[in-house]
VOGU-3710 file (C-alpha; in Angstrom, 3 decimals, decimal comma):
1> xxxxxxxxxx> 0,000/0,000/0,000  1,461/3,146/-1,024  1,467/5,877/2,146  0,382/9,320/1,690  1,991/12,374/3,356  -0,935/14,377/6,277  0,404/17,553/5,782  -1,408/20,831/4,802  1,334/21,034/2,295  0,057/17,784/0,447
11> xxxxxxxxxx> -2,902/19,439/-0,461  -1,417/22,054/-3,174  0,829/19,916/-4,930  3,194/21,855/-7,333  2,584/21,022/-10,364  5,307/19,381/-12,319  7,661/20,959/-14,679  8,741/19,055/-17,995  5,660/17,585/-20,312  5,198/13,869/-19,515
21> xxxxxxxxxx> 4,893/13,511/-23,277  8,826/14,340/-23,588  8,991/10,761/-22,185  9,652/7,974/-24,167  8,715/5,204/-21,966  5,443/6,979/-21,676  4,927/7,870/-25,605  5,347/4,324/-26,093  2,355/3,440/-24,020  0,675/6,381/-24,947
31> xxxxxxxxxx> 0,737/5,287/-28,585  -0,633/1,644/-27,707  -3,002/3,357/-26,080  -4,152/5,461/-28,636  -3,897/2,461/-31,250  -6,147/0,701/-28,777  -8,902/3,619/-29,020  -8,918/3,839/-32,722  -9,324/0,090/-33,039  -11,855/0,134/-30,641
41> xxxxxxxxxx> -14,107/2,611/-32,126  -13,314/1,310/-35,355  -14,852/-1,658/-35,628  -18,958/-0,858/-35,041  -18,139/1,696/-37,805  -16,549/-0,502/-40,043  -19,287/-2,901/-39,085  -21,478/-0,714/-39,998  -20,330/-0,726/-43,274  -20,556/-4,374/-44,083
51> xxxxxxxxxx> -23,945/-3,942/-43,636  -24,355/-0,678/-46,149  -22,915/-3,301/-48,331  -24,992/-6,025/-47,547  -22,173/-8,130/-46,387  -23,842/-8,507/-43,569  -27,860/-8,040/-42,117  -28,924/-5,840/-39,074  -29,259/-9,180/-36,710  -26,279/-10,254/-37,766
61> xxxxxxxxxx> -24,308/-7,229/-36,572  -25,919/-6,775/-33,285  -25,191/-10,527/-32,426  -21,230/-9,806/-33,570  -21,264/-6,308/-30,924  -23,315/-8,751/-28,631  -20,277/-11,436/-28,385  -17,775/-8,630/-28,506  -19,462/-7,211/-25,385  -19,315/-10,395/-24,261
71> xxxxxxxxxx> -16,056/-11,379/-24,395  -14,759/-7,749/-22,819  -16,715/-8,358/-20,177  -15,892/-12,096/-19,309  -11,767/-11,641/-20,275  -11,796/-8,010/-17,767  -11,839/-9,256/-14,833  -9,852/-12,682/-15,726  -6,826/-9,629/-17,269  -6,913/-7,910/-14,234
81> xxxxxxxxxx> -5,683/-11,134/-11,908  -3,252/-11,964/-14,605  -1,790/-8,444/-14,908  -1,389/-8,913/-10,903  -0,032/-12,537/-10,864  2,438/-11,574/-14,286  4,140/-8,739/-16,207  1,716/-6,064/-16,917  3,439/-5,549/-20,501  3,557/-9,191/-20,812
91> xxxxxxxxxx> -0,681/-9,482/-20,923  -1,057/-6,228/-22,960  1,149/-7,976/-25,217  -0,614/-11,198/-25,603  -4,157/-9,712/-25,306  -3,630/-7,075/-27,902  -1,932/-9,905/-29,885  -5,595/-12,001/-30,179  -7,419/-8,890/-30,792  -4,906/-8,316/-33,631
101> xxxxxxxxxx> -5,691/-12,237/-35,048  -9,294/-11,697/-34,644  -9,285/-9,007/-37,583  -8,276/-11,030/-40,172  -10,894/-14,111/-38,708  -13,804/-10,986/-38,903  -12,785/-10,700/-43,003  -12,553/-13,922/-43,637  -15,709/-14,779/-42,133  -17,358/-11,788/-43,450
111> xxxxxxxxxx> -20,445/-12,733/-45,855  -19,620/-16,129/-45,225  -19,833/-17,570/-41,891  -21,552/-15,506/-39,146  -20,509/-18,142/-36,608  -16,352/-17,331/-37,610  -17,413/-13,689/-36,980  -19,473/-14,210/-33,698  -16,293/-16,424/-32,528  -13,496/-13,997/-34,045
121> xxxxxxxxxx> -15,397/-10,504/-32,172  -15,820/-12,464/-29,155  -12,025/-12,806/-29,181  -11,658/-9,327/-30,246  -13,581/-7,770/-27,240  -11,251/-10,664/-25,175  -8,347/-8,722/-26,017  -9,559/-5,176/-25,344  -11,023/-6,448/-21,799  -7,635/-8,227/-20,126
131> xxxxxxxxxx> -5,390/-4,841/-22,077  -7,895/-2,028/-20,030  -6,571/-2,974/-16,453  -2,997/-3,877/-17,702  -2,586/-0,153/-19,121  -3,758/0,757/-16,310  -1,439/-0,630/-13,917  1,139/0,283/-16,743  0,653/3,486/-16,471  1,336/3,150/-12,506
141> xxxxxxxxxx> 4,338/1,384/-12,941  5,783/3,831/-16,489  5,381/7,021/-14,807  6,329/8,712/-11,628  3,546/9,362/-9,028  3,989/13,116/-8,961  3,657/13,349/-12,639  -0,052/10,531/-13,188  -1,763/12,969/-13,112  -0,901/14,307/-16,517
151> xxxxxxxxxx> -0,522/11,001/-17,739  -3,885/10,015/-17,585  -5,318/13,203/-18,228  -2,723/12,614/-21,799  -4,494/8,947/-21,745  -7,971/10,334/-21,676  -7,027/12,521/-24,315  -5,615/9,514/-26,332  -9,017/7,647/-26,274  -11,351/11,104/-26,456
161> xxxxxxxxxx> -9,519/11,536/-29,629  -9,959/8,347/-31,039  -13,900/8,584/-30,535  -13,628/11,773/-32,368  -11,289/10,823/-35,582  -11,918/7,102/-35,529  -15,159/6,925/-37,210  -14,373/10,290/-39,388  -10,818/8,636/-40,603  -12,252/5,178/-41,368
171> xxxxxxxxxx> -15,337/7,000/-43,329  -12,490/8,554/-45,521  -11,109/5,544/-45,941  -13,910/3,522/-46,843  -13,836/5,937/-49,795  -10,857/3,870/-51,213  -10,609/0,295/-49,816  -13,313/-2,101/-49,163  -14,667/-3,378/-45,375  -12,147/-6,015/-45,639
181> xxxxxxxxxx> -8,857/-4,221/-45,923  -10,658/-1,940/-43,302  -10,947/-4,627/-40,939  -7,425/-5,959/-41,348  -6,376/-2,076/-40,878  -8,142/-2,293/-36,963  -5,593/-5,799/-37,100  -2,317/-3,558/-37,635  -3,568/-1,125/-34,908  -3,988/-3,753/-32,545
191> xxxxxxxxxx> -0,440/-5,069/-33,716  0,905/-1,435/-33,132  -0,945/-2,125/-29,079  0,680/-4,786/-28,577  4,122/-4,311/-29,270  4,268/-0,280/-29,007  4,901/0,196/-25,309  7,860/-1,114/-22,889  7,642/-2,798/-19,680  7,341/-0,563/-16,480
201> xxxxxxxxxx> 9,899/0,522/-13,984  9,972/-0,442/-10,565  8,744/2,730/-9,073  5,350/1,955/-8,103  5,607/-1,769/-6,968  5,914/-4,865/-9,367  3,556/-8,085/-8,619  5,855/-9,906/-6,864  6,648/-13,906/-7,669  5,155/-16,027/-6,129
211> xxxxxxxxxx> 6,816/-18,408/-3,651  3,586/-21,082/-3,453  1,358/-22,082/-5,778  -1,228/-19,461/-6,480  -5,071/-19,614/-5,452  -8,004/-19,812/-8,141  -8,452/-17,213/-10,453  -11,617/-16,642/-9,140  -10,213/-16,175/-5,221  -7,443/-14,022/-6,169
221> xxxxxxxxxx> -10,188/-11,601/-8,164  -12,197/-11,394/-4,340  -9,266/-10,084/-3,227  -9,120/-7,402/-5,645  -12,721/-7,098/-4,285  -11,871/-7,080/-0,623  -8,859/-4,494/-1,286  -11,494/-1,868/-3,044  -13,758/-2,326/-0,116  -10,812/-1,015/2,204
231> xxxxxxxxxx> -10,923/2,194/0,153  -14,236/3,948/0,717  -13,605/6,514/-1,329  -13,719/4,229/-4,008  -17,028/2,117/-3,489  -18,603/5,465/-3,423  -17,160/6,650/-6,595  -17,952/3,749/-8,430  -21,710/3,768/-7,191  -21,691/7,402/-8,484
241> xxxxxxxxxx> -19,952/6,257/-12,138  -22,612/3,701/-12,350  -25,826/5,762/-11,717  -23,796/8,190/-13,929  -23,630/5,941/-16,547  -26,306/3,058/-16,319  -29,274/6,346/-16,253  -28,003/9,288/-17,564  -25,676/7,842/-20,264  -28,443/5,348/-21,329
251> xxxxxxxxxx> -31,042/7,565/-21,128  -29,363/10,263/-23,447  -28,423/7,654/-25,648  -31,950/6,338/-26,138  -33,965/9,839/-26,538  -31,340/12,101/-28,238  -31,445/10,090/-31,122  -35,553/10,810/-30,753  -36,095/13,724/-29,667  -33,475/15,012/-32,516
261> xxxxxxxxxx> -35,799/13,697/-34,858  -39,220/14,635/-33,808  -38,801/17,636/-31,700  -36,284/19,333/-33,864  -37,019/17,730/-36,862  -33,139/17,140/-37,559  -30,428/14,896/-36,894  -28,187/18,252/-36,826  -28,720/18,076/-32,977  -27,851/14,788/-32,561
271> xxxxxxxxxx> -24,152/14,716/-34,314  -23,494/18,183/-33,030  -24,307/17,307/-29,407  -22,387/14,124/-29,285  -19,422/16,103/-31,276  -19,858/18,759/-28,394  -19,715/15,937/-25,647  -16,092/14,240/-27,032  -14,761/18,191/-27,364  -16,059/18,803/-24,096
281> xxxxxxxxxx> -13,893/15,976/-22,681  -10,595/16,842/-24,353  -11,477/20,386/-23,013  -11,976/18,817/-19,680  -8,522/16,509/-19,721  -6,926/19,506/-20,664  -7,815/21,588/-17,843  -7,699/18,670/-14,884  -3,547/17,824/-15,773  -3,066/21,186/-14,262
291> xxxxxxxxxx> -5,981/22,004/-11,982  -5,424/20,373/-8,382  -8,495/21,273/-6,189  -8,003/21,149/-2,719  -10,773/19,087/-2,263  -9,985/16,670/-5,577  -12,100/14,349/-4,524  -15,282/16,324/-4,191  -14,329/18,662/-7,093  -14,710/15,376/-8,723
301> xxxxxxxxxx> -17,820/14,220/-7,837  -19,112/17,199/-8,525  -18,204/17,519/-11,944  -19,728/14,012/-12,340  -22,737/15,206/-11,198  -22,632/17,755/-13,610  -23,685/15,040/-16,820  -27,458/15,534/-15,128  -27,573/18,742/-17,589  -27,692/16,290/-20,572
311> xxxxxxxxxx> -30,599/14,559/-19,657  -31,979/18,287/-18,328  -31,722/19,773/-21,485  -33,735/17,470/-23,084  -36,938/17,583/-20,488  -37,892/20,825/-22,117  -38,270/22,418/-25,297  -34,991/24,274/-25,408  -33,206/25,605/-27,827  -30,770/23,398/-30,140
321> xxxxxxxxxx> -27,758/25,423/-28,977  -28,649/25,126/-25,288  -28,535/21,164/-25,811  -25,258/21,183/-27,334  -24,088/23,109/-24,558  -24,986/21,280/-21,738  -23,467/18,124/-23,980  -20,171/20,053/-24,078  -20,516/20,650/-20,275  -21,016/17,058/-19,547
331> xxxxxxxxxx> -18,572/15,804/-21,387  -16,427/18,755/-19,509  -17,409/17,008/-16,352  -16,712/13,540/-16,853  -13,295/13,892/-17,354  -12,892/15,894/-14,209  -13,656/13,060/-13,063  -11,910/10,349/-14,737  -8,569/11,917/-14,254  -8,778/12,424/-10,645
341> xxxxxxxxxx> -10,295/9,038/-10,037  -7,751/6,956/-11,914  -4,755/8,574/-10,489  -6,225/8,452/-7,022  -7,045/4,776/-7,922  -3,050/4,361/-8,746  -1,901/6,076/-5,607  -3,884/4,454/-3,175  -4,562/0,548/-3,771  -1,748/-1,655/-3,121
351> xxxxxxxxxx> 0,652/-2,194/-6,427  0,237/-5,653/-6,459  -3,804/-5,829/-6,204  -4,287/-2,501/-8,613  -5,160/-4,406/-11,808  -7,988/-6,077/-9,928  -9,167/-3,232/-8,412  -9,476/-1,491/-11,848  -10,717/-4,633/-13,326  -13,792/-4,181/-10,979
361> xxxxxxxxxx> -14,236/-0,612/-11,831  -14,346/-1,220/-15,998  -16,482/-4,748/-15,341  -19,094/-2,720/-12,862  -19,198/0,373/-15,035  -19,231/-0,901/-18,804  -20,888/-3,749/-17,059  -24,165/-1,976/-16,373  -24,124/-0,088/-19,153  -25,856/-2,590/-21,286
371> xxxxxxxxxx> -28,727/-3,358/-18,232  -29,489/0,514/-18,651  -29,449/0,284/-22,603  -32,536/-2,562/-22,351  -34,475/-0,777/-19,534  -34,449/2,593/-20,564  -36,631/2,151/-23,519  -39,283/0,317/-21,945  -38,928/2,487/-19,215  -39,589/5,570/-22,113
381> xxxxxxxxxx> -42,448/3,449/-23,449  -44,438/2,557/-20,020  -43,795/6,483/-18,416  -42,856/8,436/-21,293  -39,916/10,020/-22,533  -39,828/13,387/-20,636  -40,219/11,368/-16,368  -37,656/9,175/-17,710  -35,440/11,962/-18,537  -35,500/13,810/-15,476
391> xxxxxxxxxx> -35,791/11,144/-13,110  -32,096/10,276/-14,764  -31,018/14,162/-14,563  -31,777/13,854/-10,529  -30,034/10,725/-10,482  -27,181/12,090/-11,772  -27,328/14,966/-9,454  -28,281/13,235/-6,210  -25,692/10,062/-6,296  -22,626/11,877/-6,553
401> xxxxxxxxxx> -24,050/14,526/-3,936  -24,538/11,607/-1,797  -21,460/9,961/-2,713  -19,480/13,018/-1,581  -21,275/12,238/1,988  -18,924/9,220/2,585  -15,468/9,866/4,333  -12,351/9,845/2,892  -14,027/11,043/-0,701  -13,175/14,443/0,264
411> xxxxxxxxxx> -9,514/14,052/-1,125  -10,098/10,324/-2,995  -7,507/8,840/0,265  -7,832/6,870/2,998  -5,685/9,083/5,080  -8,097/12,056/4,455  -5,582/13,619/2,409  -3,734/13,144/-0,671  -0,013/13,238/-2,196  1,149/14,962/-4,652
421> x> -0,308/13,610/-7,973
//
């Protein structure tokens, strides 16, 4: 467990000096990273396409997302003991690697065999689930703990980035080679993943070898479990991320698409909004690698909170421009949050149990994320779109308020407050 210093001094850190992207060590993870995000959001587009081009039906592609889901989701938690129990660079190498393999099987089996393409993004979403908690812990053990801040806020950036040029650089280049080059393209990126960054230093605690034989995955995952329950802080983030993203998200998701069409009578709104929610987060990473609030962990929280003006804006009949902005401002708030909670998440769980740990955080939150997809829209069918929506705005606003009520999530650390990061 890494200790924190209880001075009054800890609590305005002074920012550091040199960029962290004059690194090497951390470009190279920042570019697997990055790789990892355009691959990512890649594939539904490219998808997408195969069934413009009737390569492939509508069923067809939402039971390929459906086993891609599925295998991030199963293979998460499973990567997060193994980056623990093994070389962190070692399972972003070998998970990236059968994401990277998977490509090709998604062309081959592409108008062909919906069974190789079911198996092939099953083993696709495999690979992106045990990478996401062995960056993570890479990024712990690459980079200095006075200087993760800016990291991840240079990580966030990485994958906001991605969302935003991913699908507009694979629509150009759908202009000049067909969906299967396209997929093996998302193949090279994942190759480019997997072999792009370097193993980390010993600065923030390597899993150590063991000297007996180790327990069942399964047991050594509840003890990822068991270390996040020693962190309050941390159970009481997560509950916020979830009602965050299991209402708002899913709610927003559901009715922007609708009330874009049929109170605006455009789907201007809709692409402009979620344009303005991806430049809102760069905007936010931007400004939380050099903004330390005393109170981090509350400034965080609150920012969180702040998504509930999505959903809000969409209760009444605003104008256009008033939706886009309040999609700008959540997207603003959610990575004040993300930053602060990831670093804090790096500082304060023991080295060797931090994979798990963030394993539970991306299976809980991406997790639930589906459940709110499929009960939203009933939800919006039985009650109507407009209590739907602002029962999710108060959500949002009341679960990170209450969140905030629970020690030690003042400064995200157990000791009340929290080092320089």
């Amino acid at each position: 467990m890494t200790t924190t210093p209880t001075s009054a001094k800890a609590k305005s850190p002074t920012p550091p000096g040199p960029s962290i992207l004059r690194d090497p060590a951390f470009l190279r993870l920042w570019a697997g990273t990055t790789a990892v995000g355009l691959a990512t959001w890649a594939l539904p587009f490219v998808l997408g396409l195969a069934v413009l081009h009737r390569d492939l039906d509508a069923a067809g592609l939402g039971l390929v997302l459906a086993a891609r889901t599925a295998g991030f989701l199963l293979a998460v938690a499973v990567g997060g003991v193994l980056a623990d129990r093994h070389s962190r660079r070692a399972v972003v190498l070998w998970s990236a690697l059968a994401a990277a393999v998977a490509a090709p099987a998604l062309a081959a089996g592409l108008g062909r065999s919906l069974l190789l393409m079911t198996v092939a993004a099953a083993l696709a979403g495999a690979g992106q689930g045990a990478c996401r908690p062995a960056f993570q812990a890479l990024t712990a053990e690459t980079v200095e703990p006075d200087r993760r801040r800016q990291a991840n806020a240079a990580m966030t950036m990485a994958v906001r980035s991605a969302t935003l040029a991913g699908p507009a650089l694979t629509a150009l280049l759908a202009a000049f080679l067909d969906v299967s080059t396209l997929l093996l393209g998302i193949g090279l990126l994942w190759l480019v993943a997997a072999l792009a960054p370097a193993g980390g230093s010993a600065t923030a605690g390597r899993p150590a070898e063991p000297s007996a034989p180790r327990a069942a995955i399964h047991a050594e995952f509840l003890e990822g479990i068991r270390e996040a329950g020693r962190h309050p802080w941390f159970l009481a983030g997560l509950a916020a991320l979830v009602a965050v993203i299991a209402l708002g998200y899913s709610a927003t998701s559901v009715a922007l698409p609708l009330i874009s069409r049929d109170r605006y009578g455009t789907e201007w709104v809709l692409a402009a909004s979620m344009t303005a929610y991806t430049v809102g987060a760069l905007g936010g990473a931007l400004l939380v690698a050099r903004w330390r609030p005393r109170s981090q962990g509350w400034a965080a929280l609150a920012a969180l909170g702040a998504y509930g003006v999505a959903p809000l804006s969409l209760v009444f009949p605003v104008h256009p421009a008033v939706v886009v902005a309040a999609y700008a401002v959540a997207g603003i708030g959610i990575e004040l949050f993300n930053v602060p909670w990831f670093t804090a998440t790096q500082r304060e769980v023991a080295p060797d149990k931090l994979a798990r740990v963030s394993s539970l955080d991306f299976l809980v939150s991406y997790g639930l994320a589906p459940v709110g997809l499929a009960l939203i829209a009933p939800a919006i069918d039985r009650f109507g779109v407009t209590p739907v929506l602002a029962a999710c705005a108060a959500a949002c606003f009341l679960v990170p308020a209450a969140a905030a009520l629970v020690p030690t999530t003042r400064h995200f650390a157990r000791t009340g407050t929290a080092s320089g990061d």
